[in-house]
N, C-alpha and C positions, 0 to 999 in steps of 0.2 A: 504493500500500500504506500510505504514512503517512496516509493521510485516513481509516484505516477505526478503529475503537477498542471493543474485546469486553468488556463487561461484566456483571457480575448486581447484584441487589438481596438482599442480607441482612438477616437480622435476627430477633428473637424475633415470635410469633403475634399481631397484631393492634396490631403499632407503624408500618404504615401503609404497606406495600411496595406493594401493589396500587394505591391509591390515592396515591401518587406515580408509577406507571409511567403512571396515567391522564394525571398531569397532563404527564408527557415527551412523552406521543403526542399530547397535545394542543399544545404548545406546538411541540414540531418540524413540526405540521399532517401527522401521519400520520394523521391522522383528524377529521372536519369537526366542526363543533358540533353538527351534525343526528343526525351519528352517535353523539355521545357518550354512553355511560351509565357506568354505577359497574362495579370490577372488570371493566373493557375485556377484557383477555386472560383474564381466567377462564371457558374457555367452556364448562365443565358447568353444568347447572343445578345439580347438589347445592353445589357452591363459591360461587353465588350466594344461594343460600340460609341458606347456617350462615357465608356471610362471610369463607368460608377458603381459600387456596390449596390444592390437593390436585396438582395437577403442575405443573413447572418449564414456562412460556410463555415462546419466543423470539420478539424481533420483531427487522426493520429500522427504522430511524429516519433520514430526513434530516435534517442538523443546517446550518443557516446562520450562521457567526458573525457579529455586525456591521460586520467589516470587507471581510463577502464570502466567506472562505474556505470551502468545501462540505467536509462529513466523513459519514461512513456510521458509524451506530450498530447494533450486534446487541445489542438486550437480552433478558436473558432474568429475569422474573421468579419467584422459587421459593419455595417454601412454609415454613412459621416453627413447624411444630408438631411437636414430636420423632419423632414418627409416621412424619413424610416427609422424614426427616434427607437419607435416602439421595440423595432427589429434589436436595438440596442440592449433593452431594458431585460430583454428576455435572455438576449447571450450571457448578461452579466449573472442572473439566478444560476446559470451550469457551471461557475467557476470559481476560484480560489483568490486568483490576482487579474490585475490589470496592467497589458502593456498602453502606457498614455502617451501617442506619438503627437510631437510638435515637429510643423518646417521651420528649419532652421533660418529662412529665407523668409517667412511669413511673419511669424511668430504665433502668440494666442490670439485663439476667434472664439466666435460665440458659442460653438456647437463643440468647441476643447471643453467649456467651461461647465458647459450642459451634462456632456457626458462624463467627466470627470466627480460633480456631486452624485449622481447616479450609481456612480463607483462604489465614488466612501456610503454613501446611503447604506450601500451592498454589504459593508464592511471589508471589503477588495483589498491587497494589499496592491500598491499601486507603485508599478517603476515608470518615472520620466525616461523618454527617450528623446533627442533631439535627430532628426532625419535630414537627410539633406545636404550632408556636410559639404559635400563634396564641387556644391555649386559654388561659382565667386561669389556671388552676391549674398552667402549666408553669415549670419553674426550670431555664431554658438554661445558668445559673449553675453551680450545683450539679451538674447533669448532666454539662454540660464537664467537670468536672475528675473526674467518674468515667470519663467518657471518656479526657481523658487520663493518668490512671492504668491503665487497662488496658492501652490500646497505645501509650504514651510518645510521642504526637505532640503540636505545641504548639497552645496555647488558640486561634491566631487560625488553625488550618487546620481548625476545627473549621466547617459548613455550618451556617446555622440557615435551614432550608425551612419550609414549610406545606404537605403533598400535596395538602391540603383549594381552601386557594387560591390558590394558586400563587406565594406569597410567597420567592423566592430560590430559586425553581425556574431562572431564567436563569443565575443566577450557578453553579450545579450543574453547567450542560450546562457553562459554559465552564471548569471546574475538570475534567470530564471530559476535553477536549482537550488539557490541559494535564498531567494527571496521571496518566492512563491508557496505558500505554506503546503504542504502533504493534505490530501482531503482525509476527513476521519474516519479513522478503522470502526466500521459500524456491519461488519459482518453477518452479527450472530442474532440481529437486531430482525422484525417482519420487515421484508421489501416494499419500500417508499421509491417507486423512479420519478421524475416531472419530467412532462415531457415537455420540450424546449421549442421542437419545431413537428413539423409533418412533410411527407410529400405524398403524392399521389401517382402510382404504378399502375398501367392499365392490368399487369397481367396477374398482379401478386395483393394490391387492392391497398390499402394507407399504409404507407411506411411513419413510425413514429420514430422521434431520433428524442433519446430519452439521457438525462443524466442521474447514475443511481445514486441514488443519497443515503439509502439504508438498505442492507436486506442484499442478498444471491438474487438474480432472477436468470435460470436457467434453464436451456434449449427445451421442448416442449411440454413447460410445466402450463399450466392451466393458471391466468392470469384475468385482474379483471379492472374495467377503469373507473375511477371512484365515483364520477360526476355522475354517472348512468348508468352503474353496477351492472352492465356490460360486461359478456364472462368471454375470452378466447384461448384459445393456445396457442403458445409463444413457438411457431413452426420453425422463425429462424432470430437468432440472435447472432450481432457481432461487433465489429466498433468499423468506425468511417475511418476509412481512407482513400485514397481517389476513386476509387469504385467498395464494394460494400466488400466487408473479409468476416464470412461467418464464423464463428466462437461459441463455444459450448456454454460459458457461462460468461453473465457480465457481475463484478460485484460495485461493491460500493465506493465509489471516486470515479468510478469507468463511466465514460461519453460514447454513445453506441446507437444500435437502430435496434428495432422489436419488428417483426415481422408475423401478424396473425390471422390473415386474408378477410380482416376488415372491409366489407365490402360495402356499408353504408358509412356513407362520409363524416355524418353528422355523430358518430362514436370519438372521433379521434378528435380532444379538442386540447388546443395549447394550454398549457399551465395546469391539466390535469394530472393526477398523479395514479399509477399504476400498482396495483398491488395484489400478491396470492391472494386465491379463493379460500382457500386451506392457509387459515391460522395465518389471513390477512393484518393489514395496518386497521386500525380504528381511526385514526384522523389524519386527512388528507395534508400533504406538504401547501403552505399557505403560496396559492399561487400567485397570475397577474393579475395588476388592472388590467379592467375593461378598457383597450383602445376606443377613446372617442372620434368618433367621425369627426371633423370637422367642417366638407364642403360635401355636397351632396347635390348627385345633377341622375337624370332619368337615363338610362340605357333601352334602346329601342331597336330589336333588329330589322333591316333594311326592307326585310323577306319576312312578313307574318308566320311563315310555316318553320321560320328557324328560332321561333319562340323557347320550343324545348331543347334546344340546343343548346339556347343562349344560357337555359335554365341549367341543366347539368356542369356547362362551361364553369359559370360563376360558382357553382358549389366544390369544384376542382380546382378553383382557382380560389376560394376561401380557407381551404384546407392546406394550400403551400402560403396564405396572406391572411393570419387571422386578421388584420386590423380593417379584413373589406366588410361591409357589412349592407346588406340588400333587402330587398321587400318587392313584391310585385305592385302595381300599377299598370294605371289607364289611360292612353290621351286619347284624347276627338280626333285629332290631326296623324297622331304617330301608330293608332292602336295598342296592342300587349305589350308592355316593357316589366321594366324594373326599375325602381330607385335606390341609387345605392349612394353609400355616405362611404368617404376618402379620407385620409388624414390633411391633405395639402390636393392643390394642381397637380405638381409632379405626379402623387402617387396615383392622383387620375389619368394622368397622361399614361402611366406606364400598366395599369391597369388595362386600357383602350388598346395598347400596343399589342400584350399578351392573349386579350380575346381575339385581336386578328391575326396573330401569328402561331400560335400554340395550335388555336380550335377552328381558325379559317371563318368567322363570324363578322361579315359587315355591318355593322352598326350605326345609328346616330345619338349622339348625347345632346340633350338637353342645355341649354344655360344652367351652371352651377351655380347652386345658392350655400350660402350657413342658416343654420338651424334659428328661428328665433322664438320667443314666446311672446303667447297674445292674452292678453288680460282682456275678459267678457264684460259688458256690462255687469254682468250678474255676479262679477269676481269671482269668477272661476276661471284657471288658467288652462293654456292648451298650446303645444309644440306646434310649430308647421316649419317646413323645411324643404314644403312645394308650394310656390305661388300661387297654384289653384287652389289650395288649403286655405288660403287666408280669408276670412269672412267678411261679408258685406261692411262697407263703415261704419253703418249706424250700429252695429253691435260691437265694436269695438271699444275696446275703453282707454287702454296705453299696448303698446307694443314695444319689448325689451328687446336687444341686441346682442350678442355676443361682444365682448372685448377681451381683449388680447394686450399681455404685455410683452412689448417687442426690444430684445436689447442688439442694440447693434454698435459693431465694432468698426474704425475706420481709420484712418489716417488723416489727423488736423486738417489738414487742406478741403477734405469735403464737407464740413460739418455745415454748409451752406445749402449747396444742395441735398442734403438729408432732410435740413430742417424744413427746405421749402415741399420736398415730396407728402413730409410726415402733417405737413399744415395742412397743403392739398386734401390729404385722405381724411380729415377731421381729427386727428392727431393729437392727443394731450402731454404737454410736454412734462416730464418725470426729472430727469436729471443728469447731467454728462459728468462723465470724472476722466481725469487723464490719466494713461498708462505712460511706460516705458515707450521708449521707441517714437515718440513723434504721435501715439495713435490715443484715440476718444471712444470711452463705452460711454453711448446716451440711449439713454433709455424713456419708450413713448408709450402712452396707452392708445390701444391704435382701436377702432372696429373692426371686427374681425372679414366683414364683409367688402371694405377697402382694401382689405391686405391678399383677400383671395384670389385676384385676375391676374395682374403682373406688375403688383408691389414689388419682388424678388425681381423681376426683370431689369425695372426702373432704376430700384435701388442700386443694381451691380452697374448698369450702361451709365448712371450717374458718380458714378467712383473707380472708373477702370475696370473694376469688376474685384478692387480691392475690400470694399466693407462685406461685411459677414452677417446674417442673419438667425437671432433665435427666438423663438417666443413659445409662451403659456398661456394658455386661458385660464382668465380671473374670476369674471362676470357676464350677467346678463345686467344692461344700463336702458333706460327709457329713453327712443329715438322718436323724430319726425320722421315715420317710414311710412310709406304707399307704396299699393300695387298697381306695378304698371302693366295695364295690358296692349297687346298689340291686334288690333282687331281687319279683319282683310273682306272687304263688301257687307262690315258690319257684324261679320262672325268671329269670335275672338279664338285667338289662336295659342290654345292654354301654352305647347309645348317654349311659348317665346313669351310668356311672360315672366317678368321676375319684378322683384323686391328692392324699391331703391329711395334714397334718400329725396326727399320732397324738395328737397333744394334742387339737385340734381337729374330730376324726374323727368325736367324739360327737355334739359341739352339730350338726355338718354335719348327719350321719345322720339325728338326729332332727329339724330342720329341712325335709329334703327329705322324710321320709317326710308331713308334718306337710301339707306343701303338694302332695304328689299327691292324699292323703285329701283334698283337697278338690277340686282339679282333674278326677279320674279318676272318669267317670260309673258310678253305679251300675245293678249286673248282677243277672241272676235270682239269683248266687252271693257268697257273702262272699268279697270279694279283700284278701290277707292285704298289705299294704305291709311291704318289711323293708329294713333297711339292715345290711352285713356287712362286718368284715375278715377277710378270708381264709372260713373254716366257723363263724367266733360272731359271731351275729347280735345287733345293740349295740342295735339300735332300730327298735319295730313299733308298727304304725297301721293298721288295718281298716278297708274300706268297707264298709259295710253291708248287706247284701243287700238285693233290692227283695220284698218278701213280698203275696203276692195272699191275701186270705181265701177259704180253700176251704172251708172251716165257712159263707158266707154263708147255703147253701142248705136247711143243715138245720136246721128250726123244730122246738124242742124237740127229742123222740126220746130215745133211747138216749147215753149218753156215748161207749160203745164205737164207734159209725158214726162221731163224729167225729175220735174216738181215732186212727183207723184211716184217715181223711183225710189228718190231718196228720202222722204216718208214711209216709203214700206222697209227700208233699209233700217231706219230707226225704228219700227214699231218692233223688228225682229230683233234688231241689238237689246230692247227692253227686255224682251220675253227671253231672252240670253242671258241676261243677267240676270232674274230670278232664279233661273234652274244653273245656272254654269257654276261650277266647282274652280278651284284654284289650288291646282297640286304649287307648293310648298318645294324649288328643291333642296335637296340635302344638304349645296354648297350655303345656303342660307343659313342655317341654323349655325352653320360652323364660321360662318361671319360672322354674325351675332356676336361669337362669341370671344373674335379675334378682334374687337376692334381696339382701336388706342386712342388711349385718354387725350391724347396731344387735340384729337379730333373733339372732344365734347364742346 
């Protein structure tokens, strides 16, 4: 048990986690030269492409010190963009220590800071590393000692590596044996595993990848999971390594998978904890929070008959992303969907990627909203976090908002443009304090509904792309909110309406009508564009009808025969527009939803 030692990889979005877990598996020879490539354990293509972690990857690692002694490593490396906080919180329950990597070239950001109290929360023993040495531009100098200001450890237990080339990559592993506490010898104790992650296998049915905390759980014993005293048999057991390596038995400190041809999804749920049937645990290991959604927009496939597709997809897709979370729904305009609630954009965005790439599902997503609460006349409260949810005015009494507190990290020079973005979005200003290095943490109480679209866009193309992003939600606060509808020959078109601030409601309105009139093909009929709060309609834009000359035929003649054309031409266009429909297309909705503030 003393030879095994569980840790993760921390740190902010692109200071170099992935590309230090390459160079551990290269250097403990979990992987050959031939096999090597960049982001080893990221093994989506989308993470290989945008260069990002999107889920927590455990490996085993054999470690050889130089004097001989063998040790077992479980790393698990996790992702650095506040999007996939959650994916964090849950690596850190499977382990002992924390490696907490800084660019030496960066310094501290917000999501160092984040993850780093998440840590100690854990009780994590926690070793600094500074990454990056290797660049000119780095100051290990300067950096250290923001280091050790943050977590009051001394200057020379501070790591200086290179993921790149493996520069004090040795001296790491042996600081890991030495600093990373042994997990505890709990044997003889009933088997407690938490399971940490999930995947889904079409042929073998939910893989859970579990770390044992107490208790043997050995190759076909009869096992059961606590949440939903769900009973199976453990068919295979073994521990991760770049493909699975079955094992007769896992005990307690061991990071592994369970294999028990689980075939309904809804058994295998994160942060459950697994235990014998026979002479089981009594109380379950204290799992996670509940991931709260934060932005939530309608998924709707292209093809009504790909309905049940979409349906199995997202529960496939729940099961490797606890923090997605869904519900069916209805539009007039779209038909059968679903509404599903996100942590952030991104993890929408990367969501939408996955159902078209994994399951082959074209889809359309709705305008994303955050959740807010409505106080009834009658004071009685009630959630909507669909635009069409929201109830008539007069029954309304106050309507609450989500806020959000946002700390962001920058370099002096931009605290100009921050302050003016953070004003724009209704921004309450908190308080700035100077660090090291030239750089300003200020901190805003933001709406959480300004920050959803491309605050993070903003924020980065207005600072080079040097300030940093993180935030919490604090509160629900009383807003001037309406709903804005968007209605098209007078019928309102639920999938496009959303929720916005009364000040703003204008510019929105006439904005989006601005950008269907152009999008929305013309009809034998004039389609009227409007935008409305509640029954006063704030702003209108017409397509233009398509007009055929029916006078072409008559040369010269009487004026009255033509008169009399083009009267019957209108009597028809009327009678068109009662009955004519107005397909919607798809690029519309995703307008909608791309436009820029520069435009309001």
């Amino acid at each position: 048990m003393s030879d095994i030692r569980n840790f993760c990889i921390i740190a902010h979005i692109d200071h170099g986690k992935s590309t230090l877990a390459d160079r551990l598996l290269q250097i403990t020879g979990t992987i050959t030269e031939r096999e090597m490539q960049e982001q080893m354990l990221d093994d989506m293509d989308l993470e290989r492409e945008r260069g990002i972690t999107i889920k927590s990857h455990a490996i085993k690692l054999n470690y050889v010190r130089p004097n001989g002694e063998k040790y077992f490593f479980n790393l698990i490396d996790t992702p650095g963009h506040v999007d996939f906080a959650y994916e964090v919180s849950r690596a850190l329950k499977a382990c002992e220590g924390a490696i907490l990597v800084v660019d030496a070239t960066q310094g501290i950001e917000a999501q160092t800071i984040s993850n780093l109290y998440q840590a100690i929360e854990q009780g994590l023993e926690i070793i600094p590393v500074l990454n990056k040495i290797d660049l000119p531009s780095s100051d290990p100098e300067g950096v250290g000692q923001q280091v050790v200001d943050l977590i009051g450890c001394k200057m020379e237990e501070i790591l200086h590596v290179s993921g790149k080339t493996g520069e004090g990559v040795p001296e790491l592993l042996e600081a890991i044996v030495e600093r990373v506490p042994a997990p505890k010898e709990e044997v003889d104790k009933p088997l407690r595993a938490l399971i940490f992650d999930s995947i889904f296998n079409t042929y073998r049915g939910s893989v859970a990848y579990v770390r044992v905390i107490e208790g043997v759980l050995r190759k076909g014993e009869r096992f059961r999971f606590m949440a939903n005293d769900m009973e199976y048999n453990a068919e295979d057991v073994g521990y991760l390594r770049m493909s699975y390596e079955p094992t007769q038995e896992l005990r307690a400190g061991d990071v592994g998978y369970v294999i028990g041809s689980v075939k309904s999804l809804q058994d295998v749920r994160v942060g459950d904890t697994i235990t014998h049937v026979k002479n089981g645990a009594t109380v379950p290991i204290p799992g996670y929070q509940e991931a709260k959604p934060m932005v939530f927009s309608g998924i709707f496939p292209t093809q009504s008959e790909d309905f049940e597709d979409l349906r199995s997809a997202l529960e496939k897709l729940q099961l490797n992303d606890a923090s997605l979370s869904y519900e069916p729904e209805t539009s007039k305009a779209l038909g059968f969907g679903f509404r599903a609630g996100f942590l952030g954009l991104l993890h929408m965005e990367i969501v939408q990627e996955r159902l078209d790439r994994e399951f082959d599902i074209d889809i359309i997503t709705t305008v994303p909203n955050v959740q807010y609460e409505v106080e009834l006349e009658d004071k009685s409260k009630i959630r909507v976090d669909n635009p069409s949810q929201m109830p008539e005015v007069g029954e309304i009494s106050t309507i609450y908002e989500p806020y959000i507190k946002a700390n962001i990290i920058t370099p002096a020079e931009y605290i100009g443009p921050i302050m003016k973005l953070c004003q724009e979005r209704r921004g309450i200003y908190v308080n700035q304090m100077f660090m090291q290095n030239n750089r300003v943490e200020i901190t805003y109480e933001l709406p959480m509904a300004e920050v959803v679209f491309d605050f993070y866009d903003r924020l980065k193309s207005g600072t080079r792309g040097y300030a940093s992003l993180d935030y919490e939600f604090i509160e629900y606060r009383p807003g001037q909110l309406v709903r804005l509808d968007i209605l098209l020959n007078g019928d309102q078109v639920d999938a496009l309406s959303s929720i916005s601030h009364r000040d703003k409601a204008y510019y929105q309105g006439r904005k989006v009508c601005a950008k269907l009139k152009e999008l929305i093909p013309r009809q034998q009929f004039e389609v009227a564009v409007q935008a409305a709060i509640g029954s006063r309609i704030i702003a209108r834009d017409s397509v233009r009808a398509l007009r055929k000359d029916v006078t072409a035929k008559c040369y010269g003649g009487d004026i009255s025969r033509k008169r009399k054309l083009l009267e019957k031409q209108k009597e028809g266009k009327k009678r068109m527009k009662q009955v004519g429909a107005v397909e919607i297309p798809q690029e519309a909705f995703l307008a909608v939803l791309s436009m820029d503030d520069d435009d309001w």
